[in-house]
C-alpha positions as CSV (number, residue, x, y, z in Angstrom):
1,X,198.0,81.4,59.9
2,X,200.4,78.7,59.8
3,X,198.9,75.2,57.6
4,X,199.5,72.3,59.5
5,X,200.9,69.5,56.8
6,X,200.1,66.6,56.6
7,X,202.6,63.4,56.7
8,X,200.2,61.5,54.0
9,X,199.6,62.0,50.5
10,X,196.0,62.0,48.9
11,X,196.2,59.7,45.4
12,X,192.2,59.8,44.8
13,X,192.5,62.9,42.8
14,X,194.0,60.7,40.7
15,X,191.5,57.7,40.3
16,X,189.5,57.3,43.3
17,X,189.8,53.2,45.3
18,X,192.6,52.9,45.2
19,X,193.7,49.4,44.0
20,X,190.0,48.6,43.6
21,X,189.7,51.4,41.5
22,X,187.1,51.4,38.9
23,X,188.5,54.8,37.2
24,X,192.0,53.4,36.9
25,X,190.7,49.9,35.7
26,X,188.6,52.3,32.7
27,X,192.6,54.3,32.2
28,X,194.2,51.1,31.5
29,X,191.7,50.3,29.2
30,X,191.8,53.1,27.3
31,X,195.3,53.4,27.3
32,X,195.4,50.2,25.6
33,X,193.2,50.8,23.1
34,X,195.4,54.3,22.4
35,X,197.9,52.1,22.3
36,X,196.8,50.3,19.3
37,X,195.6,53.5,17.6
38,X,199.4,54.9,17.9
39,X,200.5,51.6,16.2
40,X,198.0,51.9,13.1
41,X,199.3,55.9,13.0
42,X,202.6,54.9,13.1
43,X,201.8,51.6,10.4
44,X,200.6,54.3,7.9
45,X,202.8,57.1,8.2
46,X,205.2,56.8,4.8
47,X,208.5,58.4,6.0
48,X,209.9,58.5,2.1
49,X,206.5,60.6,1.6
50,X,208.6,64.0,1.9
51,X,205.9,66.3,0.3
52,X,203.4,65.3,3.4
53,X,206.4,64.2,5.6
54,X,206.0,66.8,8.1
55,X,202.7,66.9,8.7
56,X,202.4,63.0,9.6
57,X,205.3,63.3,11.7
58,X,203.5,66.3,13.5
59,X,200.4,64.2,14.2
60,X,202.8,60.9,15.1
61,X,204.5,63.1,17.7
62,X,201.3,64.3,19.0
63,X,200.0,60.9,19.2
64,X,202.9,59.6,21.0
65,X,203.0,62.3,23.7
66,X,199.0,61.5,25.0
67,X,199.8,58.1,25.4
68,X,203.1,58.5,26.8
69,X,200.7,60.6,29.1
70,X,198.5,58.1,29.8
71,X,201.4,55.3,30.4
72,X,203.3,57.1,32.8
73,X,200.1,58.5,34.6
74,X,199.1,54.7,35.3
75,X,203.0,54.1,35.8
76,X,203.2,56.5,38.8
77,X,199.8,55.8,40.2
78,X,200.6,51.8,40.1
79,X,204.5,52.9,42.0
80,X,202.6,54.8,44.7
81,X,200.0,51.9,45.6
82,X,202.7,49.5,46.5
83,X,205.4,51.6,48.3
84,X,202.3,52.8,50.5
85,X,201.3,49.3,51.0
86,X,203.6,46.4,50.7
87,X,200.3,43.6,51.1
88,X,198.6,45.5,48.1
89,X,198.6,41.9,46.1
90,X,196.0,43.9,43.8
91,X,198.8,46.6,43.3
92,X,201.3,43.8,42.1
93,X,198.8,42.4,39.7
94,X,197.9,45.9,38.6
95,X,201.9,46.9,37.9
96,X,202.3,43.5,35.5
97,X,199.4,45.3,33.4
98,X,201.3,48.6,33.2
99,X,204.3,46.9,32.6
100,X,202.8,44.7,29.7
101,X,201.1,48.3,28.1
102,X,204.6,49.6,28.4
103,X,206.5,46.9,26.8
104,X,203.3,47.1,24.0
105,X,204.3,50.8,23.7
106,X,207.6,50.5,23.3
107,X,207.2,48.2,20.3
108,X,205.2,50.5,18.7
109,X,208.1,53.7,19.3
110,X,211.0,50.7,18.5
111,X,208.9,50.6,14.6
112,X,208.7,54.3,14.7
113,X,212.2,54.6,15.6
114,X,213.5,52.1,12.2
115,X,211.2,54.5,10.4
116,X,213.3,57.3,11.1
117,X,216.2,55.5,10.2
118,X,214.8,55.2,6.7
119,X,214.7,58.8,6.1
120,X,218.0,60.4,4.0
121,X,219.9,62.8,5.7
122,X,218.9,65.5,2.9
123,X,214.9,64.5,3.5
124,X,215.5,64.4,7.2
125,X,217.3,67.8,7.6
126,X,214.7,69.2,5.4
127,X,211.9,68.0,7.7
128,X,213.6,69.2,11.0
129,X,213.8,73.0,9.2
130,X,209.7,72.7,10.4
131,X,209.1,75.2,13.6
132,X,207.7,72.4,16.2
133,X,210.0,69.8,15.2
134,X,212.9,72.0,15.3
135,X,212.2,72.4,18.8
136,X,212.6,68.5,19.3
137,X,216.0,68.2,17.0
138,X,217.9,66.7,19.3
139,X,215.6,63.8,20.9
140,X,214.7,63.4,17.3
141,X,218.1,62.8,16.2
142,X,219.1,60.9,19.3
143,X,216.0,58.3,18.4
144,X,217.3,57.9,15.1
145,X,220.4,57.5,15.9
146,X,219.8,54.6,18.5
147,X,217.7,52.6,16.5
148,X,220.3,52.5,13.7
149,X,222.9,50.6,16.3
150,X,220.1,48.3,17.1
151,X,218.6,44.9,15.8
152,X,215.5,45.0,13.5
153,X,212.4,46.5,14.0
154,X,210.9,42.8,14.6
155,X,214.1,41.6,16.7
156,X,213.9,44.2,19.0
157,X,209.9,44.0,19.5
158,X,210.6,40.4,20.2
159,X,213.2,41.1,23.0
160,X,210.6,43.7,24.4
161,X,207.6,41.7,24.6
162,X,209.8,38.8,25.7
163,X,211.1,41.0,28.7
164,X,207.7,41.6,30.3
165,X,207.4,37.8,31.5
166,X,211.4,37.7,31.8
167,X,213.9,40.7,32.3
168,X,211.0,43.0,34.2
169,X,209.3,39.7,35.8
170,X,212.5,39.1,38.2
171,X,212.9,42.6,38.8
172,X,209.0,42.3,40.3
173,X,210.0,39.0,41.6
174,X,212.4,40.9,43.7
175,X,210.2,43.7,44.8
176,X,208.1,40.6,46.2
177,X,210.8,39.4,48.0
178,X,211.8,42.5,49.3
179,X,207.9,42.9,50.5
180,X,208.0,39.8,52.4
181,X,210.9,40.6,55.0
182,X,210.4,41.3,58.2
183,X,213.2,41.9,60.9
184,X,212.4,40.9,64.3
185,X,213.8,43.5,66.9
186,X,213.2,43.8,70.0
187,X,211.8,47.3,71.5
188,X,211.2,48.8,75.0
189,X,211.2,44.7,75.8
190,X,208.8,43.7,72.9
191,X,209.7,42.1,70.2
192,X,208.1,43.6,66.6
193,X,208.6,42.5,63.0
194,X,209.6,45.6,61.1
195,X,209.5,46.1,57.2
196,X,212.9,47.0,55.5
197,X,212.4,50.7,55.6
198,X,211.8,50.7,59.1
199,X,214.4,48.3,60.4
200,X,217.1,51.1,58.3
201,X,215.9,53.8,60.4
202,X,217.6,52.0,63.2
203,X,221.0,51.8,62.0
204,X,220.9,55.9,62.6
205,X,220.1,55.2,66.2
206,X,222.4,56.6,68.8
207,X,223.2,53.3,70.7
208,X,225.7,50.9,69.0
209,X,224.4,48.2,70.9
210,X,220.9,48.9,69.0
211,X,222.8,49.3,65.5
212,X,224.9,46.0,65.7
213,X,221.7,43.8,67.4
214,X,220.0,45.6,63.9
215,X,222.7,44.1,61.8
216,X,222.6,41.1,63.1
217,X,219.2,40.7,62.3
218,X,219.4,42.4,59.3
219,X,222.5,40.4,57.6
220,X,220.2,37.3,58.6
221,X,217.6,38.5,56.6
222,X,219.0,38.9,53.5
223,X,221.1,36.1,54.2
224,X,217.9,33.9,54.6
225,X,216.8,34.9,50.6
226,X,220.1,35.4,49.4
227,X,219.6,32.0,47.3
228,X,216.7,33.7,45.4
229,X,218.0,37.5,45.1
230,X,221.5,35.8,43.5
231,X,218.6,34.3,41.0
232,X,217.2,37.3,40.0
233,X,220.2,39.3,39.8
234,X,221.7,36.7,37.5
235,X,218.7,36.3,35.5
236,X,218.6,39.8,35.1
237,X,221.9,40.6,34.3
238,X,221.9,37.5,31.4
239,X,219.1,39.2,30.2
240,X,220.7,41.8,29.7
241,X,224.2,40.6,28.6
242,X,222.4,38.9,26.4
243,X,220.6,41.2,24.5
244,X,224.1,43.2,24.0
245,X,225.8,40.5,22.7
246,X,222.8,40.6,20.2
247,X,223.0,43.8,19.2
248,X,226.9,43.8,19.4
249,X,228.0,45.6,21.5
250,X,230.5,44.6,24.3
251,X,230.8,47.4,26.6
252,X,228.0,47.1,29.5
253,X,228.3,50.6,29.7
254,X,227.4,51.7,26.9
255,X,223.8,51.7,27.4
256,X,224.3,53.5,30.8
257,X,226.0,55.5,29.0
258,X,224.3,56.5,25.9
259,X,220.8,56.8,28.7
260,X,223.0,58.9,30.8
261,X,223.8,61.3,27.4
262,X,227.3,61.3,28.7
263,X,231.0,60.0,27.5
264,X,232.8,57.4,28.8
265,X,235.7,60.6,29.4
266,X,233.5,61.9,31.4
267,X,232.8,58.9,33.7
268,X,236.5,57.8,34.1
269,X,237.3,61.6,35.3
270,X,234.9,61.8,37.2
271,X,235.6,58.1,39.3
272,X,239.9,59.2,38.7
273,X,239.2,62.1,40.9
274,X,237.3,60.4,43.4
275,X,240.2,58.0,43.5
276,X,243.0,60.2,44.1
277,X,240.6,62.1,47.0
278,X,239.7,59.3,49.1
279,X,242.4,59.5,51.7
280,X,240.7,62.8,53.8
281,X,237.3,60.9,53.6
282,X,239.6,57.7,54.8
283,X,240.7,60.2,58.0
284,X,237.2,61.3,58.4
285,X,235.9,57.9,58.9
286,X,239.4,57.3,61.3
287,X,238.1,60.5,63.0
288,X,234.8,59.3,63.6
289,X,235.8,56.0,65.4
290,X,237.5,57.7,67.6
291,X,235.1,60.2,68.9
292,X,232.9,57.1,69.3
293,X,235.2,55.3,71.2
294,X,236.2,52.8,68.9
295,X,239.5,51.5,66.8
296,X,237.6,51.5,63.7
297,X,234.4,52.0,62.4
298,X,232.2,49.1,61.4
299,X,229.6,49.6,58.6
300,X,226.7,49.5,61.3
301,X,228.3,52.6,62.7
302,X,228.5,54.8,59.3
303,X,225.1,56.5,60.3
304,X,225.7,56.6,63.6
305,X,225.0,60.4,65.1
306,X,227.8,62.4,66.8
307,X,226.8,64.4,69.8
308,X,224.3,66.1,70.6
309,X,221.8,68.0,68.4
310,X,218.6,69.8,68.7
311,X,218.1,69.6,65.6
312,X,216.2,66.8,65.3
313,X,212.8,68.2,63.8
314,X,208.9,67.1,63.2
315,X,207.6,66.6,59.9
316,X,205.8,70.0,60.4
317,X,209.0,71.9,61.1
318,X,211.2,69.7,58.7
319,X,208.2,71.1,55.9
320,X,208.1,74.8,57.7
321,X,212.6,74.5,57.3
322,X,212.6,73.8,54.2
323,X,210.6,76.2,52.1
324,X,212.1,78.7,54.2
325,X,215.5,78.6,53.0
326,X,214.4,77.5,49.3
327,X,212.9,81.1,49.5
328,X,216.3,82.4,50.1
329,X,217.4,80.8,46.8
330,X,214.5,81.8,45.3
331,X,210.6,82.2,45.2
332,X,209.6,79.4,42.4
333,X,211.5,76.8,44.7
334,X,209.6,77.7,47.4
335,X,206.5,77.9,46.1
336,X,206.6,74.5,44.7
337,X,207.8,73.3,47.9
338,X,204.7,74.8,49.6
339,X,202.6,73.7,46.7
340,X,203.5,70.2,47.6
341,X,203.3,70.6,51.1
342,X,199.7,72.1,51.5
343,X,198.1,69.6,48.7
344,X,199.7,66.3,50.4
345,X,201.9,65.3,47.9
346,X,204.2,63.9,50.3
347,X,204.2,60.4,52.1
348,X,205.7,60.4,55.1
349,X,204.8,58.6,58.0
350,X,206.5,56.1,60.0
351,X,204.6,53.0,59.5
352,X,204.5,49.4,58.9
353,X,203.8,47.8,55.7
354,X,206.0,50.5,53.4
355,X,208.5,49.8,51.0
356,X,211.7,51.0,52.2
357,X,213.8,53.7,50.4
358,X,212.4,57.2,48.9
359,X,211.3,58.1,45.4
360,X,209.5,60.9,43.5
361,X,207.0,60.2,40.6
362,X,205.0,62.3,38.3
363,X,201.6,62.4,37.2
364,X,202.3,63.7,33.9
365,X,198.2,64.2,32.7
366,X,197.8,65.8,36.0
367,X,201.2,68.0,36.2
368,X,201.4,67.1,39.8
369,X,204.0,65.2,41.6
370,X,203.9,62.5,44.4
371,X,207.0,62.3,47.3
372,X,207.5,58.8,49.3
373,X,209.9,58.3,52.0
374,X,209.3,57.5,55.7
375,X,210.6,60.5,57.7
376,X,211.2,60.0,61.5
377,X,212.8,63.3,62.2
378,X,216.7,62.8,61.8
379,X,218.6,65.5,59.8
380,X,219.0,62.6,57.3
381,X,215.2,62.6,57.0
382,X,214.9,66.2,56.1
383,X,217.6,66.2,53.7
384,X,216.1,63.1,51.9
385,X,212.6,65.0,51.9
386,X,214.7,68.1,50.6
387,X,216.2,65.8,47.9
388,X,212.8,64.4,46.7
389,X,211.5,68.5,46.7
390,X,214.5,68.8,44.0
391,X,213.3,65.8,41.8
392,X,209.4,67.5,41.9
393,X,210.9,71.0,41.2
394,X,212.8,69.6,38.6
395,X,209.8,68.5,36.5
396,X,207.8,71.3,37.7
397,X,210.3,73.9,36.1
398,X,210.1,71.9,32.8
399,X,205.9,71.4,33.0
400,X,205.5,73.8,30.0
401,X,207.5,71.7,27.3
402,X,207.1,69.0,24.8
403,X,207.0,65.8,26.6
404,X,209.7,64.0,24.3
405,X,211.9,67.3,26.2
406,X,211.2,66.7,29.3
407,X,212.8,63.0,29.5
408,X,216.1,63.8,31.2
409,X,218.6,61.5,32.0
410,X,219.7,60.3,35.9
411,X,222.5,61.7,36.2
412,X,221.1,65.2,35.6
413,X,217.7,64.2,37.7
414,X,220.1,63.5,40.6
415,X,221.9,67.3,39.8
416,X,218.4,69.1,41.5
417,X,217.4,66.8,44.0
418,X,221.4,67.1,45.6
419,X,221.1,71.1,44.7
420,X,217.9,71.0,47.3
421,X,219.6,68.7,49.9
422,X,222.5,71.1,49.7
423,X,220.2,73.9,50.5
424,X,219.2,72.5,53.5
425,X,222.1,71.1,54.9
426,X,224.2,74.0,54.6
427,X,221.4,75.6,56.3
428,X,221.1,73.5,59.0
429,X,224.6,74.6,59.8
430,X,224.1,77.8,59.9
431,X,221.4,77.1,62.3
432,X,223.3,75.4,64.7
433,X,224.1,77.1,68.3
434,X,226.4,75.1,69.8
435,X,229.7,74.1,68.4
436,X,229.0,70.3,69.8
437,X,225.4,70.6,67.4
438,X,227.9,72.3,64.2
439,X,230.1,68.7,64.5
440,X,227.0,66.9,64.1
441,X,225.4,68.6,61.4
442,X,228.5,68.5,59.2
443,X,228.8,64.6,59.8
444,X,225.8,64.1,58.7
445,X,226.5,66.4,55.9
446,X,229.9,64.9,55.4
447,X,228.1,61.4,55.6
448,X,226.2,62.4,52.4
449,X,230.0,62.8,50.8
450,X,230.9,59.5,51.9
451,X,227.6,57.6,50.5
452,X,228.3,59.3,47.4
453,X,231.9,59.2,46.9
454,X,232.4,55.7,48.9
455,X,229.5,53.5,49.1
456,X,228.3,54.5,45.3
457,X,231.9,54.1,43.9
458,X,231.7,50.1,45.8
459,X,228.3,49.9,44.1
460,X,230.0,50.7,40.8
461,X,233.2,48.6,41.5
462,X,231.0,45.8,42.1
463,X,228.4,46.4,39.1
464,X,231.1,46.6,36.6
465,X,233.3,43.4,38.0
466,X,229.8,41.4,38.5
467,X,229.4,41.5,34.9
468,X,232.6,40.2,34.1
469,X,232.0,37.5,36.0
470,X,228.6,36.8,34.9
471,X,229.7,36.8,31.1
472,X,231.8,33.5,31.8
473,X,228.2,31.9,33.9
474,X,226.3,32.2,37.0
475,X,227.9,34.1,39.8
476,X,226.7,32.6,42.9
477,X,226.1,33.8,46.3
478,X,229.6,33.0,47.6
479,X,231.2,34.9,44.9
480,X,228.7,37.7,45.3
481,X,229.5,38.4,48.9
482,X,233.2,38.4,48.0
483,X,233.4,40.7,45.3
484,X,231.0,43.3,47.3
485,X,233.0,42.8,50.2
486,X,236.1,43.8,48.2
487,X,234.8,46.3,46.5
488,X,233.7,48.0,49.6
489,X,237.3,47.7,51.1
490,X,238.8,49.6,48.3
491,X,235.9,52.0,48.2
492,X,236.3,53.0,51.9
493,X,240.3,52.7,51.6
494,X,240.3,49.9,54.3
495,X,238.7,52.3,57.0
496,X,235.7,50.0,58.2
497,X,236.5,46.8,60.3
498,X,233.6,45.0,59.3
499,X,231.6,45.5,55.7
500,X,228.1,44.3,54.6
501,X,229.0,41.7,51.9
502,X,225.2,41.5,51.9
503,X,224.7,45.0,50.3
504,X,224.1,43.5,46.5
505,X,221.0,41.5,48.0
506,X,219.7,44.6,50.1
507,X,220.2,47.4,47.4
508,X,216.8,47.7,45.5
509,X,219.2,49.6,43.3
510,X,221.1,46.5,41.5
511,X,217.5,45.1,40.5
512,X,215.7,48.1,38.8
513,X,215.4,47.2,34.6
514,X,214.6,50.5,33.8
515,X,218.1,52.1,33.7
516,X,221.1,49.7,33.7
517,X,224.0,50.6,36.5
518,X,221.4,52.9,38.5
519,X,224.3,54.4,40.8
520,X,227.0,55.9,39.4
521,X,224.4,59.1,38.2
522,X,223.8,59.9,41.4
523,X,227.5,60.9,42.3
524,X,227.7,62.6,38.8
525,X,224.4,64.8,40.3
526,X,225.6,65.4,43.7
527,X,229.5,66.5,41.9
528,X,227.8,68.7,39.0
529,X,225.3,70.1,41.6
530,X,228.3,71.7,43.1
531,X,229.2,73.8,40.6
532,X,226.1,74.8,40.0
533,X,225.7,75.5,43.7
534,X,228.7,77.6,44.3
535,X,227.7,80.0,41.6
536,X,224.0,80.2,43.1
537,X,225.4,81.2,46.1
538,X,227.5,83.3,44.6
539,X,224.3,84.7,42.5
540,X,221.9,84.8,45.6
541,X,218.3,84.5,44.3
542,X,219.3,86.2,41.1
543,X,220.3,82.8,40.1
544,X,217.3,80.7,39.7
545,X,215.9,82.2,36.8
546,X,219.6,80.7,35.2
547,X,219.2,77.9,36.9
548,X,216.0,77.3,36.0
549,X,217.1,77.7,32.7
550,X,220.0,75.0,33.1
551,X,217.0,72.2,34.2
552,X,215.1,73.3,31.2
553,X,217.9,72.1,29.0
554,X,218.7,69.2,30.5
555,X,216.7,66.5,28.4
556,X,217.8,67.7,25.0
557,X,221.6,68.1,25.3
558,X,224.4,66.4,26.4
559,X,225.3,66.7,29.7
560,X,229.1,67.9,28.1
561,X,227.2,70.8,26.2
562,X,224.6,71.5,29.0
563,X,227.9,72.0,31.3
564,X,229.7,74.1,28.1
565,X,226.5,76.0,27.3
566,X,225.6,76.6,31.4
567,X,228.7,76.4,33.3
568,X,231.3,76.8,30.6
569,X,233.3,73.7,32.1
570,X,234.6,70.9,30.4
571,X,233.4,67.6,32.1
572,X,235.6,65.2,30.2
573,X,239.1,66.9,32.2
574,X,239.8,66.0,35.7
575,X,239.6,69.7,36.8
576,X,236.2,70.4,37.4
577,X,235.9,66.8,39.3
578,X,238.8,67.7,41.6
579,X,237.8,70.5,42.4
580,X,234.2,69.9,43.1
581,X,235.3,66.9,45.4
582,X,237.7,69.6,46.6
583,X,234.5,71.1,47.8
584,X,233.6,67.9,50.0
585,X,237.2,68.0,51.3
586,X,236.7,71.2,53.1
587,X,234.1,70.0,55.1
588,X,235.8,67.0,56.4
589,X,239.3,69.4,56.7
590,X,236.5,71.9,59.2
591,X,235.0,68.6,60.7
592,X,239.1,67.4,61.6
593,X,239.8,70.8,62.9
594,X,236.5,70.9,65.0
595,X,237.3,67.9,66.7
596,X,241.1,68.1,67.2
597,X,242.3,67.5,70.7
């Protein structure tokens, strides 16, 4: 008997209300009374005490972990009431006081971090000989090793409790903003006020009249706030700038860099490669126009479906698609999927009043995992819900460990949720019976090449030249439309005839204070999941136990050694960049020969 899913998730296993909840009002309470019991633990513990060193640092660890627990586990809840519900003003009120437990956390870990710092390196190797801690050796060391570049103990305490009221207020400031939109457009004759997520839905739609009356209205939008969003994003970024200028350090990426566990070799091979590639993506896009009857592509029309396609699918048989071929890779993959699937971990539905985009949280105390996106049917939406699968796998495969080893970096997050996409899409080829319904599954697969490669490489272009210009004063919005606009005409190669210069106000992405330059990790994931994918298909279902193995790894290594150690690839050369874009090539070289005259 087949289960029939559902398209909404169940968060009252959780704390039951809601927003109103009297459960989650008792967690945050006693979250923030562990809090304080952490920061006595941490007051007392005397690092230079190396006869009873290991044993404190045992218990401090231990400590750290349950209300790490607890933080995240309020965290996630907090994320899931307001994507579900934009008009949740309780949620918003309720994501300040997580927010303000965090930053009271992190002062806590920023103390215990300078104490590490104060142990010698004879002391410290000594202490990390001990069984459990060996296990954490390289967090541990990575800890200590960040602190010492920082400010003082007190300094840095200051910039964190000062950055609950300033650097994480604007980013909430924004998310209210965001909430507040609503696009007029009219449908079947009636005019309706859609929320962001579902006015993006449309610019998939198969009539370019549609997409460009959507842009229209959607440019307006943003345009009508884009005095406030060039507020926040300034205010966030001199937040930021200034904090490194405190602490010395010049390079804006470094952070992103040293949070990514990656080398700035690596990052410059990885976007050289990408640069020298562009021109059969440039032909792809030329290709596209043309089979839609236009000179050149506008960037209303990048989503825009090809042909025909039956592939269009219900949640139901997007769900029943895609633990089918995640068994074919292998059964732990499916069974999570089907896990997720049967308990209503997974958001779905098409409604008013969501946030827009797609996400996946975990509830750490619960070692369950909660999916959001708003699916409509589109090949798109099954790869996105695919994607989100790979970010729940990933901290399912890892649900045994330490939680100080479980805290991976982006860039090797984005590695299983484009591994799962991957899955699907090239299954969704394989599916496909007609040759017309094979062109339009690999556009929409090549499409996923282009976001990655193009509009992420623009995101980065215009991060990294933003910055420059904010270090000299306040970039405002006329500036800001002209260096997104031009970094999206060198990241497309010229091929569009009209861009979004709008994009840096629209891209939740630019405005999240949790990990500084949010995009460029997910083209490292979606280029390192290549190699990993080629060999699993290689492998067959033999693989996942390796691969498997590979996830577990990937918060306590580089992402250099996890490649070395997994892969045996060097990811500082261009090599192993070319040729995984070399990958991506091949489709669009099929897609060109498909659709020759």
């Amino acid at each position: 008997m087949v289960h029939t899913y559902s398209d909404t998730w169940s968060l009252n296993e959780f704390f039951e209300g809601g927003s109103d909840s009297e459960e989650f009002a008792t967690h945050l309470n006693s979250t923030a009374k562990n809090i304080d019991a952490f920061r006595t633990k941490v007051e007392l513990w005397n690092p230079k005490d190396v006869h009873n060193g290991v044993a404190e640092l045992v218990k401090v660890i231990q400590e750290f972990e349950n209300v790490a627990k607890q933080i995240r586990q309020a965290g996630a809840f907090v994320s899931c009431l307001q994507a579900q519900n934009t008009k949740d003003k309780k949620a918003t009120e309720l994501k300040a006081k997580v927010t303000e437990l965090s930053a009271n956390f992190q002062n806590v870990l920023l103390e215990f971090d300078v104490k590490l710092t104060t142990i010698n390196e004879d002391d410290w190797s000594t202490i990390m000989e001990d069984t459990f801690l060996k296990t954490l050796r390289f967090v541990l060391d990575e800890r200590r090793e960040r602190a010492a570049e920082k400010l003082s103990a007190k300094e840095e305490a200051l910039i964190t409790s000062l950055s609950t009221d300033g650097y994480h207020g604007w980013s909430q400031m924004y998310d209210l903003l965001v909430s507040s939109i609503k696009i007029p457009f009219k449908v079947n004759g009636e005019v309706k006020h859609l929320s962001v997520g579902q006015a993006a839905n449309q610019f998939s739609n198969g009539d370019r009249e549609v997409r460009k009356r959507m842009f229209v209205e959607w440019e307006k939008a943003w345009e009508s706030k884009s005095d406030f969003f060039a507020k926040t994003l300034n205010h966030l970024s001199g937040f930021r700038l200034n904090t490194y200028n405190l602490r010395g350090w010049d390079d804006v990426l470094k952070e992103p860099l040293d949070i990514n566990r990656m080398n700035k070799e690596t990052l410059d091979a990885m976007w050289s490669a990408i640069s020298a590639n562009k021109q059969p993506f440039v032909q792809f896009l030329n290709r596209k126009a043309e089979l839609l009857g236009l000179d050149k592509l506008s960037w209303y029309d990048l989503d825009a479906p090809l042909g025909k396609t039956s592939s269009k699918m219900t949640y139901q048989e997007g769900a029943e698609f895609i633990i089918d071929h995640f068994s074919k890779f292998g059964s732990e993959m499916a069974d999570f999927a089907q896990m997720a699937f049967e308990n209503n971990w997974i958001e779905a539905e098409d409604r008013e009043g969501k946030a827009p985009g797609g996400f996946h949280t975990f509830f750490p105390e619960s070692s369950q995992s909660r999916i959001f996106m708003t699916y409509s049917g589109t090949p798109s939406n099954v790869s996105t819900l695919a994607h989100e699968l790979g970010h729940g796998f990933h901290t399912y495969a890892m649900r045994d460990l330490h939680l100080l080893n479980r805290n991976y970096a982006m860039n090797v997050a984005e590695t299983a949720s484009t591994f799962a996409e991957m899955i699907v899409a090239d299954a969704a080829l394989k599916r496909a019976s007609t040759k017309e319904e094979r062109i339009a599954l690999l556009e929409d697969k090549i499409q996923r090449s282009v976001a990655l490669l193009m509009n992420i490489h623009a995101r980065f272009l215009f991060e990294t030249r933003f910055y420059e210009e904010r270090k000299h004063g306040v970039v405002n919005v006329e500036k800001l439309n002209r260096l997104m606009e031009e970094a999206q005409v060198e990241a497309y190669g010229g091929a569009l005839e009209e861009y979004h210069p709008q994009f840096w106000s629209s891209k939740l992405h630019f405005y999240i204070t949790g990990v500084p330059f949010y995009n460029f990790p997910y083209t490292f994931g979606f280029l390192f999941s290549l190699g990993i994918y080629a060999q699993a298909l290689e492998a067959g279902e033999s693989y996942e136990e390796k691969y498997i193995d590979l996830l577990k790894d990937s918060a306590s290594m580089s992402v250099e050694d996890l490649a070395q150690k997994h892969l045996n690839i060097d990811l500082s050369k261009m090599d192993f960049w070319e040729k995984a874009v070399g990958l991506c090539v091949s489709d669009v070289e099929e897609f060109l020969d498909l659709t020759k005259y």
